[in-house]
N, CA, C and O of each residue as an XYZ file, in Angstrom:
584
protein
N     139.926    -76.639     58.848
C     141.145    -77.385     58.608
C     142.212    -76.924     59.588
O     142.460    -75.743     59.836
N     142.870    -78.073     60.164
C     143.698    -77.415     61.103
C     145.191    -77.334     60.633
O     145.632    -78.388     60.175
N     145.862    -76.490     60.661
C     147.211    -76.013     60.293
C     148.377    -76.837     60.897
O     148.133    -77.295     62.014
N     149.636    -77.124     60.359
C     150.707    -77.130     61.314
C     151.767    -76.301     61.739
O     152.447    -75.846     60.819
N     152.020    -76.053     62.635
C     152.750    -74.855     63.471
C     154.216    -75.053     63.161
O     154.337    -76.278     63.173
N     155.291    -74.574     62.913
C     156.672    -74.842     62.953
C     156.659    -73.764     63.909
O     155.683    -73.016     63.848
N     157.667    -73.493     64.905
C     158.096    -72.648     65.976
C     159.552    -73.246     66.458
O     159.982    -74.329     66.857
N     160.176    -71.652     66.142
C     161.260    -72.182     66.867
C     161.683    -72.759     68.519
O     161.225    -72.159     69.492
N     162.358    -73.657     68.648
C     162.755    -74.088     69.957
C     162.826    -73.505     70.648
O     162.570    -74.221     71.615
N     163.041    -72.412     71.059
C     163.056    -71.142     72.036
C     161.468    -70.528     72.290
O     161.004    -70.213     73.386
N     160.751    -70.448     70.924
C     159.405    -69.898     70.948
C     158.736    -71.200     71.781
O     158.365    -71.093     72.949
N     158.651    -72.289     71.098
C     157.822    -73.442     71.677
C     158.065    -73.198     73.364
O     157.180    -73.059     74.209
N     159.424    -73.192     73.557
C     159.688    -73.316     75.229
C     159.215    -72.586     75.919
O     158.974    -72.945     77.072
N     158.801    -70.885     75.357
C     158.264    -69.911     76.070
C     156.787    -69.965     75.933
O     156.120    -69.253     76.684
N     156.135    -70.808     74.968
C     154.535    -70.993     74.624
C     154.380    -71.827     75.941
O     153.428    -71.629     76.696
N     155.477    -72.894     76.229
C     154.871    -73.528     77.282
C     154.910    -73.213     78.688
O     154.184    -73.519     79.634
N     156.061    -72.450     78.558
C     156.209    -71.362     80.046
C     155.027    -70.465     80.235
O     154.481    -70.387     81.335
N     154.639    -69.823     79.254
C     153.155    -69.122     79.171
C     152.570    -69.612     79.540
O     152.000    -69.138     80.523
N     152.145    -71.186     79.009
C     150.748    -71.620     79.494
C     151.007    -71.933     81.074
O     150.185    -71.942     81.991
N     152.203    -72.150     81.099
C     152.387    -72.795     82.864
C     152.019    -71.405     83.560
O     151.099    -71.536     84.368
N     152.483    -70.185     83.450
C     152.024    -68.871     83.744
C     150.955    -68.884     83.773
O     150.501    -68.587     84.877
N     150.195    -69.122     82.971
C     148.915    -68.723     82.906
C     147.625    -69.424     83.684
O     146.555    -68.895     83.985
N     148.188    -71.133     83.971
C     147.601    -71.623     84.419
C     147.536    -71.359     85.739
O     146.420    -71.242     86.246
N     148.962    -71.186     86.711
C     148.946    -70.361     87.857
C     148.282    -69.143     87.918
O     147.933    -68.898     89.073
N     148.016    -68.402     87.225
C     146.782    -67.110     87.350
C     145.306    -67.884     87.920
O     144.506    -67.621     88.818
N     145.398    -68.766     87.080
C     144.055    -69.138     86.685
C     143.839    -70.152     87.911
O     142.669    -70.498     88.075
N     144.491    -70.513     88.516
C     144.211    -71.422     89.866
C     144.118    -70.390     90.992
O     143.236    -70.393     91.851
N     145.175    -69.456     90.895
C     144.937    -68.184     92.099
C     146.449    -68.435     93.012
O     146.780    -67.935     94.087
N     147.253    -69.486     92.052
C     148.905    -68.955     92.450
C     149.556    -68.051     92.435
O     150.126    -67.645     93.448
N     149.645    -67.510     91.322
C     149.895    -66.461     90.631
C     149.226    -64.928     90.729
O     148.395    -65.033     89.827
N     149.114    -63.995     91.090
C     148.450    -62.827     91.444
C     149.135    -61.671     91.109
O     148.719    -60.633     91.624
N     150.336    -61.591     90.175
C     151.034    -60.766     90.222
C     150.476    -59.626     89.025
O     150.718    -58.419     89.030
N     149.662    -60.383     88.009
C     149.719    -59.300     86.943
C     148.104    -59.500     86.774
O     147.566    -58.590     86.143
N     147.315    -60.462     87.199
C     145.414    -60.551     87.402
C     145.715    -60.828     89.038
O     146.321    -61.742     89.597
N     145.145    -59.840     89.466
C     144.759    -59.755     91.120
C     143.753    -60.734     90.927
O     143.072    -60.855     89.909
N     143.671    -61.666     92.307
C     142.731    -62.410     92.859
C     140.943    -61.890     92.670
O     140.125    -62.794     92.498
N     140.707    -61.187     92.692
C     139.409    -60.080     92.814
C     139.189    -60.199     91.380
O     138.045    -60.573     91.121
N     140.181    -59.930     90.037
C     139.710    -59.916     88.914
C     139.011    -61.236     88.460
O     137.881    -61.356     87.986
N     140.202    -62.468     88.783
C     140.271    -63.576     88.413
C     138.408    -64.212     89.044
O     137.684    -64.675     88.162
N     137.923    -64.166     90.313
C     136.697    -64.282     90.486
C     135.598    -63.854     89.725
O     134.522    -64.444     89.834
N     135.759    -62.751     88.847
C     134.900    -62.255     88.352
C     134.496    -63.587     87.269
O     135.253    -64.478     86.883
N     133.421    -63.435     87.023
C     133.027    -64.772     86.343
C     133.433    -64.700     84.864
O     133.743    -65.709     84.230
N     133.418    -63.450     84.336
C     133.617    -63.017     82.682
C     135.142    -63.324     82.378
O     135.592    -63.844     81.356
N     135.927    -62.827     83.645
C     136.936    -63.194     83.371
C     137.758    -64.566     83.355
O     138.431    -65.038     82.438
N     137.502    -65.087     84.682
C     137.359    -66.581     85.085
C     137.305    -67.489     83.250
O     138.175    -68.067     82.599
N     135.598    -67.148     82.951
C     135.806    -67.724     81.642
C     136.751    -67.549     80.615
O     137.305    -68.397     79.914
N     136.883    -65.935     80.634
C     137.823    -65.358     79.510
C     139.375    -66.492     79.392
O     139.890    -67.030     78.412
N     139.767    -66.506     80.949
C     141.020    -67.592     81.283
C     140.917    -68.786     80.727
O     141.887    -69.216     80.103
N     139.685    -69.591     80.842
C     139.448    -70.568     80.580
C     139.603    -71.003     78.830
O     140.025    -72.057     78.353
N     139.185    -69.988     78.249
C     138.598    -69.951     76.780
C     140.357    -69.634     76.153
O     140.878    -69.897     75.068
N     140.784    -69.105     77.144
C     142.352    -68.629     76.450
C     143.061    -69.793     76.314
O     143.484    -70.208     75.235
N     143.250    -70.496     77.693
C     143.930    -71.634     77.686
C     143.269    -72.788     77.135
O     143.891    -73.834     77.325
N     142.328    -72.881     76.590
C     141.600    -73.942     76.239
C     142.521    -73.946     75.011
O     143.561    -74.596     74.908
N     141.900    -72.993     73.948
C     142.646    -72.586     72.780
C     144.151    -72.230     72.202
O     144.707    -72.009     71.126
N     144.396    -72.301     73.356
C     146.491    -72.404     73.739
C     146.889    -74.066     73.701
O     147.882    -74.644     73.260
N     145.658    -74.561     74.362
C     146.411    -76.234     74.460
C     146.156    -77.006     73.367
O     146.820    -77.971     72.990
N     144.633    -76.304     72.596
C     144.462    -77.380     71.557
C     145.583    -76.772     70.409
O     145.545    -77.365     69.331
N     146.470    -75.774     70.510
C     146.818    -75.712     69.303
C     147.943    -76.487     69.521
O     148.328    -76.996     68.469
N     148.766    -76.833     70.692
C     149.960    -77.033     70.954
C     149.773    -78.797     70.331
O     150.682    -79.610     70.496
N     148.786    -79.069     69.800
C     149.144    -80.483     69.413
C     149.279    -80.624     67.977
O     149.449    -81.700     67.403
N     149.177    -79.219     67.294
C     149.891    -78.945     66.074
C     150.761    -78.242     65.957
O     150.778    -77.434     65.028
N     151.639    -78.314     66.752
C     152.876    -77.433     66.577
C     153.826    -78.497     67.002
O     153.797    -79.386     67.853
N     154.939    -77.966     65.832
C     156.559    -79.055     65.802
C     157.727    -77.779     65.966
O     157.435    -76.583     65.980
N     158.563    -78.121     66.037
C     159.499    -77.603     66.129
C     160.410    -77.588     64.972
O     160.381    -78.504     64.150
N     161.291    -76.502     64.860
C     162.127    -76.567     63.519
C     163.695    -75.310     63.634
O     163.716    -74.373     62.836
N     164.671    -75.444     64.504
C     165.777    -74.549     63.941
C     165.712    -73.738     62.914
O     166.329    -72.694     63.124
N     165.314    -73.789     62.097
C     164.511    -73.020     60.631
C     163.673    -71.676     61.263
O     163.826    -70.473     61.050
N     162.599    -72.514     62.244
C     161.633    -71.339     62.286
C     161.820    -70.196     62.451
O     163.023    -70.017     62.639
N     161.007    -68.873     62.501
C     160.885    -67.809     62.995
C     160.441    -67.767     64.588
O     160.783    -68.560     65.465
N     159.669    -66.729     64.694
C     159.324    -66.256     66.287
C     158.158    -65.903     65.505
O     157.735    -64.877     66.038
N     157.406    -66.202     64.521
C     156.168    -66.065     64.256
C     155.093    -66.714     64.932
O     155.590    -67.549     65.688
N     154.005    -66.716     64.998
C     153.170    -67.700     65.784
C     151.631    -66.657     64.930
O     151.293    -65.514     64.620
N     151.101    -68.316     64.908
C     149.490    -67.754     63.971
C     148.619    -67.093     65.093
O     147.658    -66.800     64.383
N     148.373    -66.778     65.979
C     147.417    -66.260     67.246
C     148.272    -65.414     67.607
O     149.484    -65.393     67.396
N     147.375    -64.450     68.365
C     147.660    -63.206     68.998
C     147.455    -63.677     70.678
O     146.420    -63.975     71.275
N     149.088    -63.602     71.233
C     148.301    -64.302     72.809
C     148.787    -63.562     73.798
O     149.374    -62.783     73.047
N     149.090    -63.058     75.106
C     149.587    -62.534     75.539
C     150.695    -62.432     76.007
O     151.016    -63.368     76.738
N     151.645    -61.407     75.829
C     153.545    -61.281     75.814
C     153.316    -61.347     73.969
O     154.374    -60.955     73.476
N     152.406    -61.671     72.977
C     153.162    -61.435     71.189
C     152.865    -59.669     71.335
O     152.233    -58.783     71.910
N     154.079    -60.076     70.114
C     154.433    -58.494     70.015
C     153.477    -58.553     68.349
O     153.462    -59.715     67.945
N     152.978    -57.896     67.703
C     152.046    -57.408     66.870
C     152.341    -56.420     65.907
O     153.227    -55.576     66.038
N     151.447    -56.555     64.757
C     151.615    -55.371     63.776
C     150.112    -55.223     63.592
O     149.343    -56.160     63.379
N     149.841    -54.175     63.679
C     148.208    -53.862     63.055
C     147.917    -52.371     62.287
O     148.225    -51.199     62.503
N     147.012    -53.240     61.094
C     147.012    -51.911     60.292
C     145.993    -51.140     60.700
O     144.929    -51.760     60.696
N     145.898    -49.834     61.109
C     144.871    -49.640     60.592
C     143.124    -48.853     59.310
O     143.066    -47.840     58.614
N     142.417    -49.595     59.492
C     141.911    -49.603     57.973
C     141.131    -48.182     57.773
O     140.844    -47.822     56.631
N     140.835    -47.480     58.768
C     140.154    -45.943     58.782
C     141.466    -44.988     58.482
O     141.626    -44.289     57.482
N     142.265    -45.121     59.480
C     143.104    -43.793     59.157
C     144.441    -44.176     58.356
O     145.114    -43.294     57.821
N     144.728    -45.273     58.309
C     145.658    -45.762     57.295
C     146.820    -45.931     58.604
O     146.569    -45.668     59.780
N     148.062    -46.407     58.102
C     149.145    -47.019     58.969
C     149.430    -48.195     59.578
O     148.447    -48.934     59.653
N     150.359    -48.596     60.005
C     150.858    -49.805     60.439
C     151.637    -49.440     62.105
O     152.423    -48.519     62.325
N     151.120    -50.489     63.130
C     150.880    -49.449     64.333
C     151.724    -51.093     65.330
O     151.125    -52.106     65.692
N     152.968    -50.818     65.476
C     153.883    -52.072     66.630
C     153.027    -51.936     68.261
O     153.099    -50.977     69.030
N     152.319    -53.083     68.433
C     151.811    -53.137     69.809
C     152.691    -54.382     70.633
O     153.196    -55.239     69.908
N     152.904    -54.517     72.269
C     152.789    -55.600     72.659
C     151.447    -55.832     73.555
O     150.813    -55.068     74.284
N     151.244    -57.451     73.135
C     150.093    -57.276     74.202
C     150.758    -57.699     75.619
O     151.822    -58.213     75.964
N     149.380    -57.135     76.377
C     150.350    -57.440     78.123
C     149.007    -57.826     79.252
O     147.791    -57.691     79.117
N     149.822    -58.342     80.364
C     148.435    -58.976     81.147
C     148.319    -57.263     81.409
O     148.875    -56.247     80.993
N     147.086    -57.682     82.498
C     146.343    -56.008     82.594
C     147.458    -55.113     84.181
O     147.624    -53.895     84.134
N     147.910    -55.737     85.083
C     148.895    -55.090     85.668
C     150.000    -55.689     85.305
O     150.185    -56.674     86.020
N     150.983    -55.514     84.363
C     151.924    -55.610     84.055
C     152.750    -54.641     84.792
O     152.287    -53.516     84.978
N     154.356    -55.059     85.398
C     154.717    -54.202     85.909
C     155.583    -53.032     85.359
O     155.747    -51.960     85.942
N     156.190    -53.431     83.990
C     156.645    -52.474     83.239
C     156.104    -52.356     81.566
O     156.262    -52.998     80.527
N     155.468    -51.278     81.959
C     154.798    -51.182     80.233
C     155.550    -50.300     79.568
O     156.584    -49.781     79.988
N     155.048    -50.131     78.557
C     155.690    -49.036     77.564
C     154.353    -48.114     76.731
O     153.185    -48.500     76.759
N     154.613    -47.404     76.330
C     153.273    -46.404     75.642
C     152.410    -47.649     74.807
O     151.220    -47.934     74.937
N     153.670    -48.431     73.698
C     152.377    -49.338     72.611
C     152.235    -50.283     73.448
O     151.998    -51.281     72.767
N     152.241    -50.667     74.958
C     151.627    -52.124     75.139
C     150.095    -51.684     75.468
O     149.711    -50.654     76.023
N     149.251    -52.893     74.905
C     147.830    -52.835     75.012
C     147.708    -54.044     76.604
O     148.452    -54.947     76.988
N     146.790    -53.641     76.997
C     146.191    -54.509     78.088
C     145.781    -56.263     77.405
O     145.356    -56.161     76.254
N     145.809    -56.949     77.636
C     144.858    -58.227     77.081
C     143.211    -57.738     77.348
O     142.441    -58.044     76.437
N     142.740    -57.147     78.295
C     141.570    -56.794     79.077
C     140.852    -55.888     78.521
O     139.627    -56.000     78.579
N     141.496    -54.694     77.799
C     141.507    -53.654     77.160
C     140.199    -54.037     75.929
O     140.145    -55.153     75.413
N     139.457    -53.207     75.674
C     138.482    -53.512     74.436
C     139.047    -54.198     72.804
O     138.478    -54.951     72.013
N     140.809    -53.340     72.768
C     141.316    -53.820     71.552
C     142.149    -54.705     72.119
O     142.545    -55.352     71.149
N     142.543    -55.039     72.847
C     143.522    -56.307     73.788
C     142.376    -57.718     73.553
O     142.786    -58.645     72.853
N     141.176    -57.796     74.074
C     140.062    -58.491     73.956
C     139.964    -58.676     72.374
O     139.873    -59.835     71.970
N     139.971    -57.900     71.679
C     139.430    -57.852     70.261
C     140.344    -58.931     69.432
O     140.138    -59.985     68.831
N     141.684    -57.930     69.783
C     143.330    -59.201     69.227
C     142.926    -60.490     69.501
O     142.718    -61.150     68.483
N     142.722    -61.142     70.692
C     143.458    -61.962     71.219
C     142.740    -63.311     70.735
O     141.516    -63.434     70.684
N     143.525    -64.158     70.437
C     143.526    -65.379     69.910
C     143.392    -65.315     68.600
O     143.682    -66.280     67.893
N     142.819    -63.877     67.984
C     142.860    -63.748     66.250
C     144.161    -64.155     65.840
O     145.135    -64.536     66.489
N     143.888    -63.925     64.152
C     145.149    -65.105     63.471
C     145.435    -63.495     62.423
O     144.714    -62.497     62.446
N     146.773    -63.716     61.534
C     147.286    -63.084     60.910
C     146.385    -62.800     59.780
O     145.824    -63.800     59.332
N     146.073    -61.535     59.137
C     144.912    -61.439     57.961
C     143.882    -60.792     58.695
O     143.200    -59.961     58.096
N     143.672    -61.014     59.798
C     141.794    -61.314     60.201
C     142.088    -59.611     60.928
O     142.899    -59.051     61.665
N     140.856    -59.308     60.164
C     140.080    -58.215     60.644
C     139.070    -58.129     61.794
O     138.153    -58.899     62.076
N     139.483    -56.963     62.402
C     138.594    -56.807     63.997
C     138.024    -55.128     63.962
O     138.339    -54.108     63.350
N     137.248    -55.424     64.751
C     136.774    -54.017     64.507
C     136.474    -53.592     66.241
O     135.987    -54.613     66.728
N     136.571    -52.524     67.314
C     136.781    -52.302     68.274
C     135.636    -50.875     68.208
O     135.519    -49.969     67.383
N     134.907    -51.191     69.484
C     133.911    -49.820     69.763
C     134.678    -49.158     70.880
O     134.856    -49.506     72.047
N     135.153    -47.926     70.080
C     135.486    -46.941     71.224
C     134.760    -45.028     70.767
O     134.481    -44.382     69.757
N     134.753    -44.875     72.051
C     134.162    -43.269     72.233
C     133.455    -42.785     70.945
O     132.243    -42.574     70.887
N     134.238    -42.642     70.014
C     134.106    -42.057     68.790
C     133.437    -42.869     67.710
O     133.207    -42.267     66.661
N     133.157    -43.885     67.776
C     132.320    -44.614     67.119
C     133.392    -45.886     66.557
O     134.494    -45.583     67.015
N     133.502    -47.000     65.867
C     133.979    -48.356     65.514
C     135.664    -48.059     64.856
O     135.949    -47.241     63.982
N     136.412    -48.793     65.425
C     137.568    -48.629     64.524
C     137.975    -49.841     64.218
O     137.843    -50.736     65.053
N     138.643    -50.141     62.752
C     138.788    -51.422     61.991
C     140.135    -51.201     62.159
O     140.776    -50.162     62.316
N     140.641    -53.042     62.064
C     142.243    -52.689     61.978
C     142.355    -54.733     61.539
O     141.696    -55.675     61.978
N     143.484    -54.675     60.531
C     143.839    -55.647     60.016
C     144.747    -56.037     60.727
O     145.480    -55.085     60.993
N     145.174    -57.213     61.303
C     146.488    -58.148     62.063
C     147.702    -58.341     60.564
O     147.369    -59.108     59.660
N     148.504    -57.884     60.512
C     149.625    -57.900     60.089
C     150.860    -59.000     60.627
O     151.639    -59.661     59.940
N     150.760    -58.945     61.702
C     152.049    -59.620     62.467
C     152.143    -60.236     63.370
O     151.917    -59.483     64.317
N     152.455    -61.700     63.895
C     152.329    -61.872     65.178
C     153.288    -62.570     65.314
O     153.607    -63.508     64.584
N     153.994    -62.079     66.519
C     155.756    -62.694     66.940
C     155.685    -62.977     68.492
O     155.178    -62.165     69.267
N     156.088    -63.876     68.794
C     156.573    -64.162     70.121
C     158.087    -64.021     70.720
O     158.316    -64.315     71.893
């Protein structure tokens, strides 16, 4: 069943500045934050493809509303995030970010990143689970703001 989106006027305007961003990556205009070299890689190439695919079909359920928040149901890249997580307990503020971003901060995650990959396009509620070093870590989506 597909949902309808309310987003505020400001959020909608920057969803579509994103996708215009993103689509310049993805043609090879854009090189500033996916180098040319990544974007060839074929995994990724698709990864682009599968992002924006799923960015455009949602945009034909989304309205606008003065009302809204800066909430948004998907995790996409530039939302800022809440995630719990379900092993060691806590609630953990990430932003996600392309993979050379030029100014990060300690909580921004990569999009590229194993838990950047894991987030992305998930919805609020939904559980992910991420293989790193030490064996699987679970973490619940709490929050997603643009």
């Amino acid at each position: 069943m597909t949902r309808n989106i309310v987003l505020a006027p400001l959020v909608f305007e920057g969803l579509i500045q994103h996708l215009a961003d993103m689509d310049e990556v993805k043609s090879g205009k854009d090189n500033r934050c996916f180098p040319r070299h990544l974007i060839e890689n074929g995994n990724l190439s698709e990864f682009l493809e599968a992002y924006l695919s799923t960015l455009e079909n949602t945009l034909g359920n989304i309205s606008t509303s003065e009302e809204a928040t800066n909430d948004f149901p998907l995790v996409i890249i530039g939302s800022q995030i809440e995630i719990e997580d379900l092993d060691e307990g806590g609630i953990f503020k990430h932003r996600i970010v392309p993979p050379f971003q030029s100014k990060v901060i300690p909580d921004d995650i990569s999009c590229l990143s194993p838990l950047g990959r894991a987030l992305l396009l998930k919805s609020v509620g939904d559980l992910i689970e991420v293989n790193v070093p030490m064996g699987k870590v679970k973490y619940r989506i709490v929050s997603v703001r643009l």
